[in-house]
Biopython code that builds the backbone (N, CA, C, O; Angstrom):
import numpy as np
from Bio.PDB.StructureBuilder import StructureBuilder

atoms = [
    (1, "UNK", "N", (0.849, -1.178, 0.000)),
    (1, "UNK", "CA", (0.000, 0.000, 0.000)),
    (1, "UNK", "C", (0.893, 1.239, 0.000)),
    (1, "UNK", "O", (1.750, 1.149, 0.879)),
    (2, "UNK", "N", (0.966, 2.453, -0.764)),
    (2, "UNK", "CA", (1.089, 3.666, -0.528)),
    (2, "UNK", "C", (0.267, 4.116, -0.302)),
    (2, "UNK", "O", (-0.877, 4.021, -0.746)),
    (3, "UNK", "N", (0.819, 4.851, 0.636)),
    (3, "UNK", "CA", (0.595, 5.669, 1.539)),
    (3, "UNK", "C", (0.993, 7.551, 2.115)),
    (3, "UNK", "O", (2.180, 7.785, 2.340)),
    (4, "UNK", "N", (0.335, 8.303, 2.236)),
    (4, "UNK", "CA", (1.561, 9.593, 2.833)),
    (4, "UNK", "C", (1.795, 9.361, 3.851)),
    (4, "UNK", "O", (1.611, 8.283, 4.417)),
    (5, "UNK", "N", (2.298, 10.435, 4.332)),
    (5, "UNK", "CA", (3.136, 9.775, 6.234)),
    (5, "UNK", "C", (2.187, 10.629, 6.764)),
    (5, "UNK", "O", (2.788, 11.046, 7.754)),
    (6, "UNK", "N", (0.747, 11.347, 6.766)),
    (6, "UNK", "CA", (0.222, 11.907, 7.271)),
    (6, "UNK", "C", (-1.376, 10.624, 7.388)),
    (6, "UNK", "O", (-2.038, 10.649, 8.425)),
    (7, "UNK", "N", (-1.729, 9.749, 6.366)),
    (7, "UNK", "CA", (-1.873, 8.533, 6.557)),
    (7, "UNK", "C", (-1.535, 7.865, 6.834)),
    (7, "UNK", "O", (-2.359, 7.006, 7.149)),
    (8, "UNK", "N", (-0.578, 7.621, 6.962)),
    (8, "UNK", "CA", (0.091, 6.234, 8.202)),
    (8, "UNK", "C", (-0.067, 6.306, 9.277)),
    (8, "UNK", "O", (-0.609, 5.464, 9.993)),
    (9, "UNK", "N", (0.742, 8.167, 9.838)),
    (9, "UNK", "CA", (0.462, 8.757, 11.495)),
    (9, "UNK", "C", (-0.989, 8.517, 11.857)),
    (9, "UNK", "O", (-1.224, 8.009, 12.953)),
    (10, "UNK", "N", (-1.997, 8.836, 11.036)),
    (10, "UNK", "CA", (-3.565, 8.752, 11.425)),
    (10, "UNK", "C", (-3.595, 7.091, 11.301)),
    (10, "UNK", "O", (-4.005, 6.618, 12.361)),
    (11, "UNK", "N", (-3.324, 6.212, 10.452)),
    (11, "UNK", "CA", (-3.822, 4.755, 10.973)),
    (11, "UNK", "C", (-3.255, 4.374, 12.108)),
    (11, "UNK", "O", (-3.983, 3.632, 12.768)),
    (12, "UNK", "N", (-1.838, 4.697, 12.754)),
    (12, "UNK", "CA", (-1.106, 4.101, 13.122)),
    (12, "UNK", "C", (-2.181, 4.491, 14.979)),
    (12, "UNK", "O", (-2.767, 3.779, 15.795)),
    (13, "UNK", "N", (-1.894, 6.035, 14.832)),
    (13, "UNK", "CA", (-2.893, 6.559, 16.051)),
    (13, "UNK", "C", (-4.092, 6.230, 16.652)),
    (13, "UNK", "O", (-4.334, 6.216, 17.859)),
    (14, "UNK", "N", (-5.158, 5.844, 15.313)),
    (14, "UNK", "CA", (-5.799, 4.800, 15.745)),
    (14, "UNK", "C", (-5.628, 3.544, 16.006)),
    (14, "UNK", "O", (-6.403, 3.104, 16.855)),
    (15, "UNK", "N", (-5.073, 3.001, 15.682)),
    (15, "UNK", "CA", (-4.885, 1.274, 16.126)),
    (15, "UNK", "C", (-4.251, 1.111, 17.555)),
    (15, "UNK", "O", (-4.294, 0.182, 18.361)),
    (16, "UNK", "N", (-3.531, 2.584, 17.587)),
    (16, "UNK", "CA", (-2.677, 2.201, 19.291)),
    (16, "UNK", "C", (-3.822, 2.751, 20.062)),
    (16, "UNK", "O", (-3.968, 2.432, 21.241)),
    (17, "UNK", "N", (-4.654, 3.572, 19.455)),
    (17, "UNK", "CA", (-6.135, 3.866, 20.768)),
    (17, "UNK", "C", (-6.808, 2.883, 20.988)),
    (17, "UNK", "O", (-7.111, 2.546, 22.132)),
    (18, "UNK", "N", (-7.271, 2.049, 19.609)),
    (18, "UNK", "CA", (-8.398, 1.084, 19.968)),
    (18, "UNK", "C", (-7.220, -0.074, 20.442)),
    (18, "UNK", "O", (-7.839, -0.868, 21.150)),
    (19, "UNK", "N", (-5.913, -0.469, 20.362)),
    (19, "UNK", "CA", (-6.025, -1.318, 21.210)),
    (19, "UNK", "C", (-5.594, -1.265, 22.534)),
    (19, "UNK", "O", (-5.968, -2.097, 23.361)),
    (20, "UNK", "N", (-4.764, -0.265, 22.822)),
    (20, "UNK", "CA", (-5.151, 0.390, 24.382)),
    (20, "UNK", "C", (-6.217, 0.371, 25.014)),
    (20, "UNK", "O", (-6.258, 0.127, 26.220)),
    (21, "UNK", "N", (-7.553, 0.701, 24.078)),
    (21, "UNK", "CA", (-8.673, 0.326, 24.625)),
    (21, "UNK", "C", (-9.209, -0.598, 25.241)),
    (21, "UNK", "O", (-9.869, -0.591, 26.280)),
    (22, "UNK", "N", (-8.789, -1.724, 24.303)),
    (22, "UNK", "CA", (-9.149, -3.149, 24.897)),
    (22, "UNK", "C", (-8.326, -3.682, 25.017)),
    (22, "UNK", "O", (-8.490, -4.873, 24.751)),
    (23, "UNK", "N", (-6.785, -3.249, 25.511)),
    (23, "UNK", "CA", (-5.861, -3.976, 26.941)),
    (23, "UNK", "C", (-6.691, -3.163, 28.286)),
    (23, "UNK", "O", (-6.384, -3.631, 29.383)),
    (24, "UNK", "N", (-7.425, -2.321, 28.303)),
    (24, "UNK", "CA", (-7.746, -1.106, 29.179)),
    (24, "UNK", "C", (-8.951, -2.626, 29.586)),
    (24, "UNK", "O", (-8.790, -3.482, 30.457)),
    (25, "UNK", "N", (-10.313, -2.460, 28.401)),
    (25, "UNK", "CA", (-11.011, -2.666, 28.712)),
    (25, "UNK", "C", (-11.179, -4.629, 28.999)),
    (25, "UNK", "O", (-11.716, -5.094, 30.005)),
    (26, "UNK", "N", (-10.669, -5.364, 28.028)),
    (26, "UNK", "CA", (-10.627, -6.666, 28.139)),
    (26, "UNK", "C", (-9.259, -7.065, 28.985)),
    (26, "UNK", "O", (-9.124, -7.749, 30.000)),
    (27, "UNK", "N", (-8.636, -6.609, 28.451)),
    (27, "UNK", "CA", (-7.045, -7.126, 29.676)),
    (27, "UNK", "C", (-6.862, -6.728, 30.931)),
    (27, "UNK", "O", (-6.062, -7.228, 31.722)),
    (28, "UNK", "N", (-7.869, -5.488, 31.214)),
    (28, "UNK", "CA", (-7.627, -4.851, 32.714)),
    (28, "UNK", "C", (-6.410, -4.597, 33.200)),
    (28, "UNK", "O", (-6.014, -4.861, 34.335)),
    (29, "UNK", "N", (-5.619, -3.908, 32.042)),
    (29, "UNK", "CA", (-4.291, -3.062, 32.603)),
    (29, "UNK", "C", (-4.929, -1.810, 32.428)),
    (29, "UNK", "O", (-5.589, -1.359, 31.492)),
    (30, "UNK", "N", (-4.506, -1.220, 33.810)),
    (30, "UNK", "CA", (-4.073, -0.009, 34.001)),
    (30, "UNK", "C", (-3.786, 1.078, 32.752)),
    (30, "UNK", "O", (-3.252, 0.713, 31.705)),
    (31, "UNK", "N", (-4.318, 2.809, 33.062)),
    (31, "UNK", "CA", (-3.717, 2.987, 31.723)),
    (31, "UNK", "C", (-3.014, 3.377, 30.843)),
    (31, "UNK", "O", (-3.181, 3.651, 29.655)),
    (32, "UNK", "N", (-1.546, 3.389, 32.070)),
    (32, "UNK", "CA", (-0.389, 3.951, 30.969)),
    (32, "UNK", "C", (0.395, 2.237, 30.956)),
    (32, "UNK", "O", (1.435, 2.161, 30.302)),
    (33, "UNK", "N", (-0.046, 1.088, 31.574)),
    (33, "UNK", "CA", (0.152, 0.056, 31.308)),
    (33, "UNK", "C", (-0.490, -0.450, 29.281)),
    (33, "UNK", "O", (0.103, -0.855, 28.282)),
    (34, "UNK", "N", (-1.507, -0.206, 29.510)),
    (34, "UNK", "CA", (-2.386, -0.335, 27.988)),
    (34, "UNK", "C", (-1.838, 0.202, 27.461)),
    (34, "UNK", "O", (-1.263, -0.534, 26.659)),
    (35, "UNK", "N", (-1.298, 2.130, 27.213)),
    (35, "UNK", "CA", (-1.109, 2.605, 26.264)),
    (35, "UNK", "C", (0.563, 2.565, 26.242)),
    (35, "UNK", "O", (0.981, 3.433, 25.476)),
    (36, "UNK", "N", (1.751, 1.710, 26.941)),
    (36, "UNK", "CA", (2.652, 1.407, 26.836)),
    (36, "UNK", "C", (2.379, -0.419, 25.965)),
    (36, "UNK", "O", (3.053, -0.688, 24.971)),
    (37, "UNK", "N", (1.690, -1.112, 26.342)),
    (37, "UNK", "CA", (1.034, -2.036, 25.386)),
    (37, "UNK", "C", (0.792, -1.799, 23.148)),
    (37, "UNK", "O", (0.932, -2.438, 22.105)),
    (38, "UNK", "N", (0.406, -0.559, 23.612)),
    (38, "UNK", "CA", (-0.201, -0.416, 22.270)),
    (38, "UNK", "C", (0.960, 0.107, 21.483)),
    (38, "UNK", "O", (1.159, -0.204, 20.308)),
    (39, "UNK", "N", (1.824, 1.027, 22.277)),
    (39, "UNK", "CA", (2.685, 1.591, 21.623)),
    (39, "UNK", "C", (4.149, 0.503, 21.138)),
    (39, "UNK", "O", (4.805, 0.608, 20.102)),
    (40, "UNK", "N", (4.339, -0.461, 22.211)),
    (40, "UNK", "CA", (4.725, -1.853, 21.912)),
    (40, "UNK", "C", (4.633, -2.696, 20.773)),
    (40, "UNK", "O", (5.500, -3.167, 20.036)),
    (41, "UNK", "N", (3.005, -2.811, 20.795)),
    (41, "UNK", "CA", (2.346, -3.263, 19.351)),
    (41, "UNK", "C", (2.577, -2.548, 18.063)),
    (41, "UNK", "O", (2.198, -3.145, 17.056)),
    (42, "UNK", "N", (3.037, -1.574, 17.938)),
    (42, "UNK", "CA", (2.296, -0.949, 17.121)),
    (42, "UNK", "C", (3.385, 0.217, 17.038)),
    (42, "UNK", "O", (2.886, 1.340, 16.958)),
    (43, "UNK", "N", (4.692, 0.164, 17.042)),
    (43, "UNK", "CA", (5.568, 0.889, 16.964)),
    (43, "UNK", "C", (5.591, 1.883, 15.536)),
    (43, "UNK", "O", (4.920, 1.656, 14.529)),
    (44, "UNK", "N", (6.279, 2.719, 15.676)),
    (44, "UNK", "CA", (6.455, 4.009, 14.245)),
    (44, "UNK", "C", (7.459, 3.224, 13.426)),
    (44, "UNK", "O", (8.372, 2.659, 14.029)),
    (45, "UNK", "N", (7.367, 3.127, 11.983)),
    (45, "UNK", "CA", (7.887, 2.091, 11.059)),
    (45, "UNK", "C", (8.526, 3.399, 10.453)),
    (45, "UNK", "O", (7.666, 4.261, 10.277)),
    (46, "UNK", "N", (9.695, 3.754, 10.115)),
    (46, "UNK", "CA", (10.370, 4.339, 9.205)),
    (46, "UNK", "C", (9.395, 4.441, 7.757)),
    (46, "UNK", "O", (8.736, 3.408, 7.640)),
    (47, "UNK", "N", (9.115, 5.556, 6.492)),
    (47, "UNK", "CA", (8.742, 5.828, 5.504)),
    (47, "UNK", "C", (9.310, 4.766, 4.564)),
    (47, "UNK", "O", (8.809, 4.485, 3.475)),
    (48, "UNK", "N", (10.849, 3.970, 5.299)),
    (48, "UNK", "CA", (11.762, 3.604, 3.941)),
    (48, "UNK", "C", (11.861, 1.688, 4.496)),
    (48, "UNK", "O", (12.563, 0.929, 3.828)),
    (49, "UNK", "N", (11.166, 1.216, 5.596)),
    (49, "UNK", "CA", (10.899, 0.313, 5.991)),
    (49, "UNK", "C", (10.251, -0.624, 4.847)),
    (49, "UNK", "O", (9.453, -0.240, 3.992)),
    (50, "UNK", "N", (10.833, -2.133, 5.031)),
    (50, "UNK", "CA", (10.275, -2.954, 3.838)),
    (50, "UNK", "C", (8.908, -3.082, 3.596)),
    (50, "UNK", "O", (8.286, -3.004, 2.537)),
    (51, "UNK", "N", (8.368, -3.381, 5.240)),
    (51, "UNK", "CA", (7.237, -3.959, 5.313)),
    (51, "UNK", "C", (6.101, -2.907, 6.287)),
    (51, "UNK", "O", (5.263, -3.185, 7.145)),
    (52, "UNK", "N", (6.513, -1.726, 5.728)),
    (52, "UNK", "CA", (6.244, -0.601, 6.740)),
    (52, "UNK", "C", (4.065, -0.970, 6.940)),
    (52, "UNK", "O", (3.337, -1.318, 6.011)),
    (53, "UNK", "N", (3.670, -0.751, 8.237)),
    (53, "UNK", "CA", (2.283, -0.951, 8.122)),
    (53, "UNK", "C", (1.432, -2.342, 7.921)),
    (53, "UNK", "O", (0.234, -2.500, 7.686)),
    (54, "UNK", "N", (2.747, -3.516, 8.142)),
    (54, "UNK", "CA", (1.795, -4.674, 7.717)),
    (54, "UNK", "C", (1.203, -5.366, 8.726)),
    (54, "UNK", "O", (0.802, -6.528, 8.796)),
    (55, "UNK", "N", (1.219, -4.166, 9.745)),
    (55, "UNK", "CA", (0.667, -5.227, 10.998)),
    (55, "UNK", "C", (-0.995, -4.561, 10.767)),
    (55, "UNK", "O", (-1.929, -5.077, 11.380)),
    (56, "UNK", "N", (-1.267, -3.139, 9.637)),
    (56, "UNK", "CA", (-2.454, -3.392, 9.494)),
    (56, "UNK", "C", (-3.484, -4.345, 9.345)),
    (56, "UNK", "O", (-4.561, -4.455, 9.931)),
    (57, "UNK", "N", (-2.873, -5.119, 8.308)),
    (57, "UNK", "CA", (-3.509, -6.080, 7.761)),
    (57, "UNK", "C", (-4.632, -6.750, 8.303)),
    (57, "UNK", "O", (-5.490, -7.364, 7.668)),
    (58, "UNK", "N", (-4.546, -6.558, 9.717)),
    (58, "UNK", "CA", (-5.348, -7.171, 11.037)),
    (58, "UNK", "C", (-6.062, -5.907, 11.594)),
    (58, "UNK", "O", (-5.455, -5.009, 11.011)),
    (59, "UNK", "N", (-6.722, -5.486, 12.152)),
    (59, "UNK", "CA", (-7.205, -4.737, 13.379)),
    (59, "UNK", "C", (-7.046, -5.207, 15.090)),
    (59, "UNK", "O", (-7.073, -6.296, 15.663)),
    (60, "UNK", "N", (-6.886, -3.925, 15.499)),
    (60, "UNK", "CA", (-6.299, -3.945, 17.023)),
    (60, "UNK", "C", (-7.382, -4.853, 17.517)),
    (60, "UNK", "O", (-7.063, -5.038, 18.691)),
    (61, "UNK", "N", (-8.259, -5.389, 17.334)),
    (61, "UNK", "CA", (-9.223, -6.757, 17.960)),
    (61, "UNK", "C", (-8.299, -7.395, 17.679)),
    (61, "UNK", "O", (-7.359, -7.303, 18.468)),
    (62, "UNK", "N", (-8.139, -8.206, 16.613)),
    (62, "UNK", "CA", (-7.216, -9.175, 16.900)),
    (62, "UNK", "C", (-6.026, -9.899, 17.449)),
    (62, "UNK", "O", (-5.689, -11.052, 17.716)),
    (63, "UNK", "N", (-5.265, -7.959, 17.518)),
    (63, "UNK", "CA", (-3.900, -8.625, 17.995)),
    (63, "UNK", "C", (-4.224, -8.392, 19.550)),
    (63, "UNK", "O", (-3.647, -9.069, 20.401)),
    (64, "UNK", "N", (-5.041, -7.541, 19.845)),
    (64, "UNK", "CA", (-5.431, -7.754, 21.644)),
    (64, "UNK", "C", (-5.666, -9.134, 21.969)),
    (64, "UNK", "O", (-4.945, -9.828, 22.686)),
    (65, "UNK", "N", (-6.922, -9.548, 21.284)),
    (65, "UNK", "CA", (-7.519, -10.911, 21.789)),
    (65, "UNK", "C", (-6.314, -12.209, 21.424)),
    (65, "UNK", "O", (-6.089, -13.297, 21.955)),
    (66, "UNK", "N", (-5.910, -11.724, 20.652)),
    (66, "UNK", "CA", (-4.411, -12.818, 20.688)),
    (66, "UNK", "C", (-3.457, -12.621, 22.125)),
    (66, "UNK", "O", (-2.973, -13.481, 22.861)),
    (67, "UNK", "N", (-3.411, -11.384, 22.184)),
    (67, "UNK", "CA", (-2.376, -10.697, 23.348)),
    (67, "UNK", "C", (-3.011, -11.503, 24.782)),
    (67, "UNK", "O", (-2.522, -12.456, 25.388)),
    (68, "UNK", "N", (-4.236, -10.763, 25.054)),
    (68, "UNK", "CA", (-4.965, -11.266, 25.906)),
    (68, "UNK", "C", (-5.434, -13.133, 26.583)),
    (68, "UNK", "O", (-5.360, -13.718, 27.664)),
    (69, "UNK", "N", (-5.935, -13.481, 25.083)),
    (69, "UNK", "CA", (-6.607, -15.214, 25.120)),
    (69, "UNK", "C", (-6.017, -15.998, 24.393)),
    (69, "UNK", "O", (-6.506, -17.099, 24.139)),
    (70, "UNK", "N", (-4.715, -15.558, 23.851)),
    (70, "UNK", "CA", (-3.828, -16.537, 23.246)),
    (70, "UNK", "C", (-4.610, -17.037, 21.493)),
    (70, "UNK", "O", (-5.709, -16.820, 20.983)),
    (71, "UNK", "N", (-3.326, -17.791, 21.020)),
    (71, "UNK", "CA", (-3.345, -18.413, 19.389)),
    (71, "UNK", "C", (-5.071, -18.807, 19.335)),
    (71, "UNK", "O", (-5.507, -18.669, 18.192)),
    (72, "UNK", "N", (-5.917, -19.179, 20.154)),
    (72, "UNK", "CA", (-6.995, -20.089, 19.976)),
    (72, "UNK", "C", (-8.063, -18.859, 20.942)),
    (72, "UNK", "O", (-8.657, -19.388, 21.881)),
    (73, "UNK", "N", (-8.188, -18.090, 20.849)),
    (73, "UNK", "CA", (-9.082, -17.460, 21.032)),
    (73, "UNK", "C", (-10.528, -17.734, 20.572)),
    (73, "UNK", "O", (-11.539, -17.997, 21.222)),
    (74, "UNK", "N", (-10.261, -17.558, 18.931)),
    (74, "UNK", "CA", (-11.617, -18.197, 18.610)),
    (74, "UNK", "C", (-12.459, -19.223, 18.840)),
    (74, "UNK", "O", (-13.655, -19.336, 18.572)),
    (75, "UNK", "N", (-11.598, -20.062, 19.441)),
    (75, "UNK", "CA", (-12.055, -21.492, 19.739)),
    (75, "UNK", "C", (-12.362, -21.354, 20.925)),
    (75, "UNK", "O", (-13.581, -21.323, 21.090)),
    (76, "UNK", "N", (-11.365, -21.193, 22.433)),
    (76, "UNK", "CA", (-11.962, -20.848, 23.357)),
    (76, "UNK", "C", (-13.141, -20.205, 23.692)),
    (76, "UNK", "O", (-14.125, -20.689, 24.251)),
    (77, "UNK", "N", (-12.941, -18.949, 23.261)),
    (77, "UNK", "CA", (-13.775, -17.559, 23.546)),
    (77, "UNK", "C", (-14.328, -16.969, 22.138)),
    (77, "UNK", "O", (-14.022, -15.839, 21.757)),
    (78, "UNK", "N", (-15.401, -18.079, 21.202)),
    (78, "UNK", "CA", (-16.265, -17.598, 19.829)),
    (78, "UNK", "C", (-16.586, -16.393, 20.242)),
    (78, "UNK", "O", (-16.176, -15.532, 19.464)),
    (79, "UNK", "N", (-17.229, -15.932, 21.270)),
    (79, "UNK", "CA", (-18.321, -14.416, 21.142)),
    (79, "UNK", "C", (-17.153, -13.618, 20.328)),
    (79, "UNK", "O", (-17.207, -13.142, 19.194)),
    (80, "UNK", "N", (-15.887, -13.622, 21.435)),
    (80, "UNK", "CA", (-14.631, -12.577, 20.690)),
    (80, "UNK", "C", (-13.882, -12.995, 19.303)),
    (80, "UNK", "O", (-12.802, -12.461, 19.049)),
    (81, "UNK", "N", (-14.361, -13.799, 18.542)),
    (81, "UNK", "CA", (-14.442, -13.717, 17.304)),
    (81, "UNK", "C", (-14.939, -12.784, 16.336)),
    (81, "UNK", "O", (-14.633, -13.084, 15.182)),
    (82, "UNK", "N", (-15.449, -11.999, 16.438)),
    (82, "UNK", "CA", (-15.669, -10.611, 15.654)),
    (82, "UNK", "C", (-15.681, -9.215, 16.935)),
    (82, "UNK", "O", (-16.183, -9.193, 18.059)),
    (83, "UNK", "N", (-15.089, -8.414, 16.357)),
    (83, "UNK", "CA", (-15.141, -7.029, 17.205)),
    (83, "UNK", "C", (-16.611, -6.974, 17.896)),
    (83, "UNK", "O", (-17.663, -7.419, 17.435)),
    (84, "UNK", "N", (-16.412, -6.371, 19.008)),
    (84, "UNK", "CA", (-17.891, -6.010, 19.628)),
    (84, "UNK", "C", (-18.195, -4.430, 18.741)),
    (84, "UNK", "O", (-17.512, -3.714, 18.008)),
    (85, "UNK", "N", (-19.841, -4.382, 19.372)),
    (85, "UNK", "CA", (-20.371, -2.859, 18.911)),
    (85, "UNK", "C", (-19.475, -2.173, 19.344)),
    (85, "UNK", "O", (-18.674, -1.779, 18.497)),
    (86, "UNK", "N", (-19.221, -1.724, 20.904)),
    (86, "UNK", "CA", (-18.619, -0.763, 21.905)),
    (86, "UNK", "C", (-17.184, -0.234, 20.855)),
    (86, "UNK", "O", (-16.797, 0.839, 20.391)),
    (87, "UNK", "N", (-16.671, -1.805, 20.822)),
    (87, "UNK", "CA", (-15.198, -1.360, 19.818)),
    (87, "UNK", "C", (-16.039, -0.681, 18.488)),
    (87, "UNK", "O", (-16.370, 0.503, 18.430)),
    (88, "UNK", "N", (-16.254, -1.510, 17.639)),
    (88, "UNK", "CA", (-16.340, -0.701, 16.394)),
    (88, "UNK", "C", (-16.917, 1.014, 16.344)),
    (88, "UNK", "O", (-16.783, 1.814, 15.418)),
    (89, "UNK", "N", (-17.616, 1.229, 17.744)),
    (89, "UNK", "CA", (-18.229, 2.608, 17.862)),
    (89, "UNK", "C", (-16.809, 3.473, 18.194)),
    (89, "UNK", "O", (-16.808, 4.691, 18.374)),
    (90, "UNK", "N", (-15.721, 2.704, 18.236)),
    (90, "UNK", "CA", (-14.722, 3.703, 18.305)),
    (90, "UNK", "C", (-14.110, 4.464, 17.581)),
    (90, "UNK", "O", (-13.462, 5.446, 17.943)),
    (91, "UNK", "N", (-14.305, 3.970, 16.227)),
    (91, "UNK", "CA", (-14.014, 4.890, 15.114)),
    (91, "UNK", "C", (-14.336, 6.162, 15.155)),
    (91, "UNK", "O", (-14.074, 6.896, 14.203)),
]
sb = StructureBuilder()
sb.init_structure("model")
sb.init_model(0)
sb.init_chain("A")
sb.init_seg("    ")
for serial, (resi, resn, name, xyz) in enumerate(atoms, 1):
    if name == "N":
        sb.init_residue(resn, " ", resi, " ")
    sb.init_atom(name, np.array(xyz, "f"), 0.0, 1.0, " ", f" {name:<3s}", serial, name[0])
structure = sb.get_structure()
């Protein structure tokens, strides 16, 4: 994907909110614990990076509920198989 770096900063900003959100809200860390989480996840990729942005590919649901309930989430815990309302109203 190209991209400008004024689109990347805006995807990147959201994905570390919503999944701060739900280390906040499903993981129950604390919340400079969550938003040290997200920023973890979801680090600033150089403009000249190979694979700059490919952790989009996914949304911050997924890599939380991975973070959180492990490889088998879906299997364990189906409901958290698709984003809830609450999340998607975060846009």
């Amino acid at each position: 994907m190209t991209w400008s770096e004024t689109e990347y900063v805006e995807c990147l900003r959201g994905e570390r909110r919503r999944y701060a959100w739900l280390m906040r809200r499903h993981g129950e860390l604390a919340p400079a614990e969550a938003w040290a989480a997200a920023l973890d996840r979801y680090p600033y990729e150089p403009s000249d990076a190979p694979y700059r942005g490919l952790i989009f590919h996914d949304e911050a649901w997924h890599w939380a509920m991975l973070a959180i309930h492990g490889d088998r989430y879906t299997v364990g815990r189906p409901e958290l198989a698709q984003p809830s309302a609450e999340y998607m109203a975060l846009e």
